[in-house]
C-alpha positions as CSV (number, residue, x, y, z in Angstrom):
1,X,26.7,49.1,-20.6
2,X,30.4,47.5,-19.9
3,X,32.7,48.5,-17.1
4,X,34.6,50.9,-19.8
5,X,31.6,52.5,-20.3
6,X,31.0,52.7,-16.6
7,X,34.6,54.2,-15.8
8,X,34.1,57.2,-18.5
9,X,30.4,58.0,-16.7
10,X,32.5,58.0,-13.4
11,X,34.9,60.7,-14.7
12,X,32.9,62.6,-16.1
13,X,30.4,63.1,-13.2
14,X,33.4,64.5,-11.1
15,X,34.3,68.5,-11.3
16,X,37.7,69.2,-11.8
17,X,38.3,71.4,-8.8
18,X,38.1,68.3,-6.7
19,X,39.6,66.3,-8.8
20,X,42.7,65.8,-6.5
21,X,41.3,64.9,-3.4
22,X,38.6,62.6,-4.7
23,X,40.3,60.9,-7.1
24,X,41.5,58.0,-4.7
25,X,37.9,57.3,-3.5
26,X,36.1,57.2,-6.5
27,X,38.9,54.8,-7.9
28,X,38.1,52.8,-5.1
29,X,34.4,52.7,-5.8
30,X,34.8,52.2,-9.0
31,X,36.5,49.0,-8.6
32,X,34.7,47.8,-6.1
33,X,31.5,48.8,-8.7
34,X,33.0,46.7,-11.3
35,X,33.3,43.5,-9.0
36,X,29.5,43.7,-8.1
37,X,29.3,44.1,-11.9
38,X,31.0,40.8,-12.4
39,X,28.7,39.0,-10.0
40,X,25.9,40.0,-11.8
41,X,27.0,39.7,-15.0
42,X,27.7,35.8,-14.2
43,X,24.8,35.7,-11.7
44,X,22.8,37.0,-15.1
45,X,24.5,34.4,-17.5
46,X,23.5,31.5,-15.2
47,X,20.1,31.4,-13.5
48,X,16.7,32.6,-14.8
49,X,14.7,35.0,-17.2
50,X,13.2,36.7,-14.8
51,X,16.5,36.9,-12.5
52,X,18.5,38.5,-15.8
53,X,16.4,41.1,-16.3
54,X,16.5,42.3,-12.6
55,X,20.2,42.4,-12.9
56,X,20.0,44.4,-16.3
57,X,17.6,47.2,-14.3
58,X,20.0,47.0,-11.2
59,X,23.0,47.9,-13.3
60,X,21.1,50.3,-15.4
61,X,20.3,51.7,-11.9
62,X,23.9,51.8,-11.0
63,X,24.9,53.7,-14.3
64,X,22.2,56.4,-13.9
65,X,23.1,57.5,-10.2
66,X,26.8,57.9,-11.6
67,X,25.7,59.9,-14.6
68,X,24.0,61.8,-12.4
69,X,26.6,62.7,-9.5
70,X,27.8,65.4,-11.7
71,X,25.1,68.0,-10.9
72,X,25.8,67.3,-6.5
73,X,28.5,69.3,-4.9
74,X,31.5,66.7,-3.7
75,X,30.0,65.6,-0.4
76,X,26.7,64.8,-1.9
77,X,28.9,63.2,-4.5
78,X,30.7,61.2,-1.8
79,X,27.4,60.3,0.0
80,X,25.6,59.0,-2.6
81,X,28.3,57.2,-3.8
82,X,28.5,55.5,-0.8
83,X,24.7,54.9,-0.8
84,X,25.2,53.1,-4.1
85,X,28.0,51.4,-2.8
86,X,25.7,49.5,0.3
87,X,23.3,48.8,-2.1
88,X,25.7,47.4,-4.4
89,X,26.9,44.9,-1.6
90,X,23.5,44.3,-0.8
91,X,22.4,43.0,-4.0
92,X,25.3,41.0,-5.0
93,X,24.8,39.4,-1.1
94,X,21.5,38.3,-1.8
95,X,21.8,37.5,-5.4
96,X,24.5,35.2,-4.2
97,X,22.4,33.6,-1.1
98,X,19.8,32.8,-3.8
99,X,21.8,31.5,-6.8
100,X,23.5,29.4,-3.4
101,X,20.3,27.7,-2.7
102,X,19.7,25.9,-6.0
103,X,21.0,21.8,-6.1
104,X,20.1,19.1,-8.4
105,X,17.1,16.5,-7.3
106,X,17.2,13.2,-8.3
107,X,14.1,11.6,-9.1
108,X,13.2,8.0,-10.2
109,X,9.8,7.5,-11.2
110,X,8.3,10.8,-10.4
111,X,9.9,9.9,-6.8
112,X,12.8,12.1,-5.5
113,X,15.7,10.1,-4.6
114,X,18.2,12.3,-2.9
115,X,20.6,15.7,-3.9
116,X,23.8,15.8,-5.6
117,X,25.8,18.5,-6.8
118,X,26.7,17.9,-10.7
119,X,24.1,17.2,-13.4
120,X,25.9,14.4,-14.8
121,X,27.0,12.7,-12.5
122,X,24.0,10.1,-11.7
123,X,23.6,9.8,-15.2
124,X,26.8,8.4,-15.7
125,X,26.9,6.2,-12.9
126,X,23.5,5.0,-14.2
127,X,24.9,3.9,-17.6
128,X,28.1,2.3,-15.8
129,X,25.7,-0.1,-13.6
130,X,23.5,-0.8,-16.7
131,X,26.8,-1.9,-18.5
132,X,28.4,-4.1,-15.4
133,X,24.7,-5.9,-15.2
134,X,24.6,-6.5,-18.8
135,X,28.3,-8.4,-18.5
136,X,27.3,-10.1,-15.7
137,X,24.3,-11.5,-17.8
138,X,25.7,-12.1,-20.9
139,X,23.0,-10.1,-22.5
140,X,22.4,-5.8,-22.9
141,X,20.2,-5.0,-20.2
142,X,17.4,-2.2,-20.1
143,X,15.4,-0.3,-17.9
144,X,12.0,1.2,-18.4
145,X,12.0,3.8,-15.3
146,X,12.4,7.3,-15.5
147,X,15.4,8.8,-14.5
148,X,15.9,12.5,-13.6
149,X,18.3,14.9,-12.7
150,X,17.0,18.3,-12.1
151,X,18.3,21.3,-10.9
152,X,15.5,23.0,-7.8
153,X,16.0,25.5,-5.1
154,X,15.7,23.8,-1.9
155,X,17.0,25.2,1.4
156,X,18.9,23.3,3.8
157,X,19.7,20.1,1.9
158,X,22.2,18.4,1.8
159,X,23.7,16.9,-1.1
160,X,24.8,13.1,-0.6
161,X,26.1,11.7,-3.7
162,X,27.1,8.3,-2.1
163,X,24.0,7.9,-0.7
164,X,21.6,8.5,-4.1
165,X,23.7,5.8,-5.9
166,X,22.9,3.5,-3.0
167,X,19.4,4.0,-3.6
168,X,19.6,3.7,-7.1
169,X,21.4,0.1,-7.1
170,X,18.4,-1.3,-4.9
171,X,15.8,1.0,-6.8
172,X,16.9,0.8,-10.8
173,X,15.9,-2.5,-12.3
174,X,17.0,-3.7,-15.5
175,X,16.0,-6.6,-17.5
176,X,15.3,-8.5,-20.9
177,X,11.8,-7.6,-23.0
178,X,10.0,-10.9,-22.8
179,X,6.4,-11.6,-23.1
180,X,4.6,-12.5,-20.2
181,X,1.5,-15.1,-20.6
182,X,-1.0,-13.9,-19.0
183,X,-4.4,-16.3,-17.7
184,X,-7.4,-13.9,-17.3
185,X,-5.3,-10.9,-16.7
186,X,-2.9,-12.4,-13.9
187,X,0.4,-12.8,-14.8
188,X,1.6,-16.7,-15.3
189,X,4.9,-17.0,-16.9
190,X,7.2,-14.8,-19.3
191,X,8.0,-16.0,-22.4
192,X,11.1,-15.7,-24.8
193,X,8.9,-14.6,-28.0
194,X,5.4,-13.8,-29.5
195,X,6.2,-17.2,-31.4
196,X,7.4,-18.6,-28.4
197,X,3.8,-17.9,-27.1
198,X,1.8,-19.3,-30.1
199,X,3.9,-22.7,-29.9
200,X,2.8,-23.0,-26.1
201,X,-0.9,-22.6,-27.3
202,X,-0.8,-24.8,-30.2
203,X,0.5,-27.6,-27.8
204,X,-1.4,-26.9,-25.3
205,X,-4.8,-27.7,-27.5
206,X,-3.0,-30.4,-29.2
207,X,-2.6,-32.0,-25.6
208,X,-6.3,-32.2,-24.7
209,X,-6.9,-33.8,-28.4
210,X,-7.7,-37.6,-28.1
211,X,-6.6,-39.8,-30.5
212,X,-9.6,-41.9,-32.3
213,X,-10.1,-43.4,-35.1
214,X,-14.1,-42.6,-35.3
215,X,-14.1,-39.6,-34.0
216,X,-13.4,-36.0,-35.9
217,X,-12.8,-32.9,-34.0
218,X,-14.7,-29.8,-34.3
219,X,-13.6,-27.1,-31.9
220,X,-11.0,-26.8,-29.8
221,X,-11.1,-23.5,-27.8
222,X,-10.1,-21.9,-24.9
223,X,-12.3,-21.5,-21.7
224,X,-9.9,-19.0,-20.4
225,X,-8.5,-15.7,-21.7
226,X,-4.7,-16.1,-22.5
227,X,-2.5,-13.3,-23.6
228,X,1.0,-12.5,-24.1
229,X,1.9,-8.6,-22.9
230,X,5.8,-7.2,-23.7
231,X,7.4,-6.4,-20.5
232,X,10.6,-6.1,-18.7
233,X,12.0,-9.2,-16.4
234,X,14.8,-10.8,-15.0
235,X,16.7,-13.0,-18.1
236,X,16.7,-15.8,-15.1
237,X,12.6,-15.9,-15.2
238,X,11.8,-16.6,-19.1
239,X,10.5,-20.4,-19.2
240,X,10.7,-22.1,-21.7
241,X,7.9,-23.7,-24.2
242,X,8.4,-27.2,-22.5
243,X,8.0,-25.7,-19.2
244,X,5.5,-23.6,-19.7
245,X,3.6,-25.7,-21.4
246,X,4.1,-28.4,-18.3
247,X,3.0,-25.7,-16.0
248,X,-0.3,-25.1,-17.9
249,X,-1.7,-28.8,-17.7
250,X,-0.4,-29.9,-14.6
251,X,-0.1,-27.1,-12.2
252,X,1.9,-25.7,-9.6
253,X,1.8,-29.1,-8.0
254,X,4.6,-30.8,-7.9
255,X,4.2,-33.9,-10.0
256,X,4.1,-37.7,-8.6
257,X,3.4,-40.8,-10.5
258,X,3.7,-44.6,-10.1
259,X,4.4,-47.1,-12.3
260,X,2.0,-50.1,-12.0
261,X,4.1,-53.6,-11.8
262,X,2.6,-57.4,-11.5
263,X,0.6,-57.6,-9.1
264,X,-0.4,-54.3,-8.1
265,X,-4.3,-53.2,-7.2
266,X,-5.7,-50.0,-6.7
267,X,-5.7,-50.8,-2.8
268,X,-2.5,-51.9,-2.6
269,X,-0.6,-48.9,-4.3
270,X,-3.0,-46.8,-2.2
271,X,-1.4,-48.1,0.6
272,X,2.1,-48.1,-0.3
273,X,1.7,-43.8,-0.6
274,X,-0.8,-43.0,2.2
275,X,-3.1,-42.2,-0.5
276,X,-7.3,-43.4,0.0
277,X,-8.7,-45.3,-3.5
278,X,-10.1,-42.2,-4.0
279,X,-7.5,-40.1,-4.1
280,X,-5.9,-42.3,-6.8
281,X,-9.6,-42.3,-9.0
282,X,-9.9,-38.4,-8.3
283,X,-6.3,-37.8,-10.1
284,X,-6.6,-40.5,-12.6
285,X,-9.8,-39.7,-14.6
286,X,-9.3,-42.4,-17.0
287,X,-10.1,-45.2,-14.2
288,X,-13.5,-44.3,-14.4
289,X,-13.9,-46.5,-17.3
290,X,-12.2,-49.0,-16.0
291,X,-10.4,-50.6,-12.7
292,X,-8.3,-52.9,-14.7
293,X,-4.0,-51.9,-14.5
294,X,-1.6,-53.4,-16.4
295,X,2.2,-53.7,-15.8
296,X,3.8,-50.6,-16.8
297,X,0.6,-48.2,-16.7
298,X,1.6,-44.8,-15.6
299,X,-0.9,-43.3,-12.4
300,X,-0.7,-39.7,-11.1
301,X,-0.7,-39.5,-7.3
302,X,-1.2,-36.2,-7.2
303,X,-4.4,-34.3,-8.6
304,X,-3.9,-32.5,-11.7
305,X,-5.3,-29.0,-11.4
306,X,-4.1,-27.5,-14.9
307,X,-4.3,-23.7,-14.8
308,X,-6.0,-23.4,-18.3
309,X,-9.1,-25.2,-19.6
310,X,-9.3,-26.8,-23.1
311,X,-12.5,-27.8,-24.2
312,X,-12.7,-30.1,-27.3
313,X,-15.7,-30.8,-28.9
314,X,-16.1,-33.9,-31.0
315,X,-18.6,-36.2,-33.5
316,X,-17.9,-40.1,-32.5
317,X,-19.3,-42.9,-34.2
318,X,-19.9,-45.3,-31.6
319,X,-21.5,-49.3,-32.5
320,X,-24.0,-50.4,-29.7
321,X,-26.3,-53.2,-28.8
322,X,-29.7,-53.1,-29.1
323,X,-30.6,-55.2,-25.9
324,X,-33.6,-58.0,-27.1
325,X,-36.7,-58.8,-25.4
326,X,-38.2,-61.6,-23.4
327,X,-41.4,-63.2,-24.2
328,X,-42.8,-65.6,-21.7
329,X,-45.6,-68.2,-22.7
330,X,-47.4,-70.1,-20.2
331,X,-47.4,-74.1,-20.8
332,X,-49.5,-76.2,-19.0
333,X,-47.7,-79.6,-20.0
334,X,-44.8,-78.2,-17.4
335,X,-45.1,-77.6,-13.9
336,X,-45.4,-74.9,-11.9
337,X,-41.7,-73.5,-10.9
338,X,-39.8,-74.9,-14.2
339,X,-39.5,-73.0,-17.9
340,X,-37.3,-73.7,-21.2
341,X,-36.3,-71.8,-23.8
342,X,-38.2,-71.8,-27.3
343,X,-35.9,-69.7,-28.7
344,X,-32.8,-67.7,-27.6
345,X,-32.5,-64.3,-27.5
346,X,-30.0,-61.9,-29.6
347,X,-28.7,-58.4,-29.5
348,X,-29.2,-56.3,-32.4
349,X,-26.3,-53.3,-33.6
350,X,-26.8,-49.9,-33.9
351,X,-24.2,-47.2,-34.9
352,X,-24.6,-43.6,-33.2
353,X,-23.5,-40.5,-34.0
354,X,-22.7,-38.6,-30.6
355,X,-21.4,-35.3,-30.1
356,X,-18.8,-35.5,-27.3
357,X,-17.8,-32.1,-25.1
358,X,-14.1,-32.6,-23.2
359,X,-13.1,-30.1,-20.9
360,X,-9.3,-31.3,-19.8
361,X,-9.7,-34.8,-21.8
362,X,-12.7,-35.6,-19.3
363,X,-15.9,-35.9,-20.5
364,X,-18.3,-33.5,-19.4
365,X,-21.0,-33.9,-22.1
366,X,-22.7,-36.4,-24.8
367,X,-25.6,-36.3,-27.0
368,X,-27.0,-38.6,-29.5
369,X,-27.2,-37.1,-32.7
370,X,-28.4,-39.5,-35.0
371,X,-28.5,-43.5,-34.9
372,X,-28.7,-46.1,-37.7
373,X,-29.3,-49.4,-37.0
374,X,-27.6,-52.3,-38.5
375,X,-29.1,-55.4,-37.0
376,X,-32.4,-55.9,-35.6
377,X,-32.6,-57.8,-32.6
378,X,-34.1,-61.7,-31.8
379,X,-36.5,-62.1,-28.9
380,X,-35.8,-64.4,-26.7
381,X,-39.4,-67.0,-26.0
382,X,-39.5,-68.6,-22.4
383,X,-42.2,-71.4,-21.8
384,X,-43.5,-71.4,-18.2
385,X,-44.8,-74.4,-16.4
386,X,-48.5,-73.8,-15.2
387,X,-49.2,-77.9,-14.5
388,X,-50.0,-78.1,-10.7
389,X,-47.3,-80.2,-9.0
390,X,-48.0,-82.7,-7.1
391,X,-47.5,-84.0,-3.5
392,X,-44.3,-85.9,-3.1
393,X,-44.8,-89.8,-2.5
394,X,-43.1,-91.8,-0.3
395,X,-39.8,-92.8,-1.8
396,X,-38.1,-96.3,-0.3
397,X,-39.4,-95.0,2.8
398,X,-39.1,-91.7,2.8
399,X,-41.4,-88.6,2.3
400,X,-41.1,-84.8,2.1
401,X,-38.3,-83.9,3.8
402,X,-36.7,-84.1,6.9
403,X,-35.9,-79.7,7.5
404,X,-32.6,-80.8,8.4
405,X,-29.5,-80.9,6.1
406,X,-26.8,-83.1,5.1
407,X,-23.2,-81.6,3.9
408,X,-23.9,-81.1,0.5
409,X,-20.5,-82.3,-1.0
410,X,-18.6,-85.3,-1.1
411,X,-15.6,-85.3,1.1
412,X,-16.2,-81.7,3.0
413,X,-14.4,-79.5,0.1
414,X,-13.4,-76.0,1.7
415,X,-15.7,-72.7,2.7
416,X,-14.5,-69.9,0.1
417,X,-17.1,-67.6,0.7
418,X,-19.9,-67.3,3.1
419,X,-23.3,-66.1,3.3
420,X,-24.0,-62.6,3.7
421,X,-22.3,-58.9,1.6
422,X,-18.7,-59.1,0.0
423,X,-17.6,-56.8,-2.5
424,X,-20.5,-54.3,-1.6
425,X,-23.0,-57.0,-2.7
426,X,-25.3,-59.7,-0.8
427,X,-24.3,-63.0,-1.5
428,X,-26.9,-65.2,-1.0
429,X,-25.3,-68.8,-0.6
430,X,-22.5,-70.7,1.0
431,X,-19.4,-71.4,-1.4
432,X,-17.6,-74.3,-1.2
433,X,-14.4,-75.5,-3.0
434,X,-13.7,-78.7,-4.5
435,X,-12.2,-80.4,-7.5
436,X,-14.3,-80.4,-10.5
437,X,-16.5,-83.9,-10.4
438,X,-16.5,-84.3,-7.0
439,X,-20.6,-85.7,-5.9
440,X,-22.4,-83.3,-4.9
441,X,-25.4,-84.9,-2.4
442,X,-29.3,-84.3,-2.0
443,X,-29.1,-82.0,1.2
444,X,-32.5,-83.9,2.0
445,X,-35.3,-85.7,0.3
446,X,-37.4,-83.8,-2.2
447,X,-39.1,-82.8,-5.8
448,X,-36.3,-82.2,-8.5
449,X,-38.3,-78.7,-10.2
450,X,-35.0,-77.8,-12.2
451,X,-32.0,-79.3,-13.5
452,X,-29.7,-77.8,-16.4
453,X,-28.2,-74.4,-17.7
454,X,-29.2,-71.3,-15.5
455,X,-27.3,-68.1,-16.4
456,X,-25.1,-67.2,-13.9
457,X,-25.9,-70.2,-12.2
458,X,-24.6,-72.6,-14.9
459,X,-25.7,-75.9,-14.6
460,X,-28.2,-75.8,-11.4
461,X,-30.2,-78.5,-9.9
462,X,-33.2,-77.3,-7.7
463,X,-34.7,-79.6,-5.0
464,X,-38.3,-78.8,-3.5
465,X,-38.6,-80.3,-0.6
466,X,-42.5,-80.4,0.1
467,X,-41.8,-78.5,3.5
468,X,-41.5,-74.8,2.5
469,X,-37.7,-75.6,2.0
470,X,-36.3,-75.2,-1.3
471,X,-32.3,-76.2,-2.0
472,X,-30.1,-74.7,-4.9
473,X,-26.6,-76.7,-6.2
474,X,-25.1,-73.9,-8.7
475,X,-21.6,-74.1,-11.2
476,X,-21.8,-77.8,-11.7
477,X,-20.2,-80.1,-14.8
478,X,-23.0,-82.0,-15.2
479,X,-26.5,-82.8,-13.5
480,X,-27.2,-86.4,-12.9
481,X,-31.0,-85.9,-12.1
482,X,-34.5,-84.7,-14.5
483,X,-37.1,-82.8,-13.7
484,X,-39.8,-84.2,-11.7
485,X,-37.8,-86.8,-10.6
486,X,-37.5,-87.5,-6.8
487,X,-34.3,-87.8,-5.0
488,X,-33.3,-89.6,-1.5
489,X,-31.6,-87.4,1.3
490,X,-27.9,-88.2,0.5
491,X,-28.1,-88.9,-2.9
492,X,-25.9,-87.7,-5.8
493,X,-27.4,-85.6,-8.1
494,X,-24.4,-83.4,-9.6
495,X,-21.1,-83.7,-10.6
496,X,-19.1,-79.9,-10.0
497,X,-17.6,-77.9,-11.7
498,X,-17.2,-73.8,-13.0
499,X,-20.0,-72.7,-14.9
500,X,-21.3,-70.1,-15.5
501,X,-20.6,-66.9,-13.7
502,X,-17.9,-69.0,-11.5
503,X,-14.0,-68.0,-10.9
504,X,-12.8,-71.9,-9.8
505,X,-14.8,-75.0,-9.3
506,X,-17.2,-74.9,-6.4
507,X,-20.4,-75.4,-5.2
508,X,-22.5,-72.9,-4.8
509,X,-25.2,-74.0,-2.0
510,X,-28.3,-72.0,-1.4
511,X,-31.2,-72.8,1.4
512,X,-34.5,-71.3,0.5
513,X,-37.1,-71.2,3.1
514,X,-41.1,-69.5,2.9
515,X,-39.5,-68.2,-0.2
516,X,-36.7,-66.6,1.7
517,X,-32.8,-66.8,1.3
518,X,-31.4,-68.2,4.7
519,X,-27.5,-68.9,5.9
520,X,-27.2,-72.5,5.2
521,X,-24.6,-72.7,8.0
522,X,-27.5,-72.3,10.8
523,X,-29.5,-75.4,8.5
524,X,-26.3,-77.6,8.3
């Protein structure tokens, strides 16, 4: 029913005898009626179901007490009226205070933000800071939060539209989809692309592959679980595939190498960077093999720690020797202490068939898988005295000797290395330095027992000297004395030289007494 419809109900409820003096109060309440009716007709049009339909029941209320007024005498009339009328004001009071109550909640996330009085108006500003962002990075920008406007009734709020759009430009990220490499679930690195990805992983195996000529690769794998997730980021934070892959093998560490010039040893570069020798082997794997540096090698000073490990397993064909063996025959024609060779020795080849594991280019694993061999190897025969030897005879007035010592080389030489450890080895004679073919002297009288080619020794001369003293004269040129032969205190039996395991000409000078090594500086 419409205020029309209203009006006629009001009319006809009034009798006509009456007429005159009621007529001004019952125009009254009918217009002040019709502006409840208003309020809830736009009360009705705006807020709930359940809130329209009480409005539709109040008004139907409304229409049936005026219908009815025209069975009650005028004051009746009048009261009721009236009645209605508080009610009326009532109602539209409280249908106000409650429609008055409602704001719009901002929420983020599922959490609330702040109030603001327009629906639309966060939205908008949310698209306008999207759009400066994107500008400022030369790229469109998105978010992935939620962002809600809803209209609540909440009670004593206050709406603070300055304050929410604070909130939100701390709050409301946007960003760039990237993928972000991930190593065993824990975010690394984003990544421009999916292909972007793959290329990083490709290199990144290819890195760890060595390059050899018998060897053929078969697996390459990953220890850890890589993956590359789509998410939002910062345009700023995408790496590259260079960088990335950089970051991978070498770390968060910041990098540090040397180049090795003329000259350089492990020691000294250690001590040019405060580092210990070890700390260079520990982050150069590859010196394991070998101490040897040449100008222009590259050496990291810092350990690698790469964040991924690559293991590569491998087949090599590797050529090795087959070390001979020695055969010893007992000769009674040669005396006790001396021995020749009947026949040399010689290494035989194989050719073995590892399989090698890598883990980071460093070798973690090898097993033989098969061998073939190529060349057998030669024993070596040794003939050893067993001919008693005997006493030493007086030789132009001498005898056995003396137990004391002359300076075994002509001319003094120099001391390059003494008796006792160097190089974390004993050494178990005095060295002395002099020009190749300088004499070397009989330290005292004695037996010659062996003279000529001694291994590491090179040419050796060794002088018994009947007295539990036994001499050695290593790295000579040439020997000037035989076995068996005996020899005067003083007299020249050697010319020296660099022979055998030698790194200049010297004499090597050893003292042997009761079978025992002894400093030759404390004979001399």
């Amino acid at each position: 029913m419409d205020i029309e419809q209203m009006n006629d109900a009001a009319e006809q409820a009034a009798p006509q005898s009456t007429e005159n003096l009621a007529q001004p109060f019952i125009n009254k309440l009918k217009k002040i009626a019709a502006e409840g009716l208003k309020v809830l007709n736009n009360f009705a049009q705006q807020s709930k179901e359940w809130l329209t339909k009480l409005t539709r029941q109040l008004k139907s209320f409304f229409v049936n007490c005026l219908e009815h007024c025209r069975t009650l005498s005028a004051p009746v009339k009048y009261s009721a009226l009236a009645v209605l009328l508080i009610i009326s004001l009532i109602t539209a009071g409280s249908v106000y205070a409650y429609y008055d109550s409602f704001t719009y909640v901002v929420y983020l996330d599922g959490e609330e933000v702040g109030y603001v009085e327009s629906e639309t108006v966060i939205p908008e500003f949310a698209a306008a800071l999207q759009q400066q962002q994107s500008e400022a990075a030369g790229v469109e920008l998105v978010t992935e939060q939620e962002l809600k406007v809803v209209r609540e009734q909440r009670k004593g709020v206050t709406e603070d539209e300055e304050a929410v759009k604070n909130k939100l430009r701390e709050q409301l990220k946007f960003g760039v989809h990237a993928y972000m490499l991930t190593i065993n679930d824990k975010p690394v690195m984003p990544l421009a692309s999916i292909a972007d990805y793959q290329q990083v992983i490709d290199q990144l195996k290819d890195t760890y592959v060595p390059e050899q000529k018998n060897a053929v690769v078969q697996t390459v794998v990953l220890n850890d679980k890589l993956e590359a997730k789509l998410t939002l980021v910062d345009p700023s934070e995408i790496c590259s595939v260079d960088k990335a892959l950089e970051v991978l093998c070498y770390g968060t560490n910041q990098r540090k190498t040397y180049l090795v010039s003329r000259g350089d040893s492990l020691w000294s570069i250690a001590v040019k960077n405060n580092l210990s020798v070890t700390d260079i082997r520990n982050a150069n794997p590859q010196l394991a093999e070998s101490d040897k540096l040449m100008p222009g090698d590259c050496l990291n000073l810092v350990v690698v720690e790469p964040l991924v490990c690559v293991r590569v397993t491998q087949e090599v064909v590797e050529t090795e020797a087959i070390p001979f063996t020695t055969t010893t025959k007992e000769d009674s024609s040669m005396y006790k202490g001396t021995s020749k060779v009947l026949q040399d020795g010689k290494e035989g080849k194989k050719e073995v068939t590892y399989r090698v594991t890598l883990e980071n280019g460093k070798q973690v694993k090898k097993e033989a898988l098969k061998e073939k061999v190529l060349a057998e190897p030669v024993e070596k025969i040794v003939a050893k005295g067993t001919k008693a030897v005997p006493k030493p005879a007086a030789v132009g007035g001498g005898g056995s000797g003396t137990g004391r010592f002359l300076w075994p080389v002509a001319g003094r030489g120099t001391i390059t290395s003494r008796y006792g450890y160097r190089w974390g080895r004993f050494h178990r004679g005095l060295d002395i330095g002099t020009p190749t073919g300088t004499a070397i002297l009989a330290a005292d009288s004695g037996r010659v027992i062996q003279s000529g080619w001694s291994g590491a020794y090179g040419i050796l001369v060794t002088i018994d000297h009947g007295n539990g003293f036994v001499t050695k004269y290593a790295h000579n040129s040439a020997t000037l004395v035989t076995v068996g032969q005996y020899v005067q205190k003083g007299q020249q039996i050697a010319r020296s030289g660099s022979t055998g395991n030698s790194t200049g000409p010297h004499l090597h000078f050893e003292i042997i007494k009761n079978g025992s090594n002894v400093n030759p500086l404390s004979y001399l």
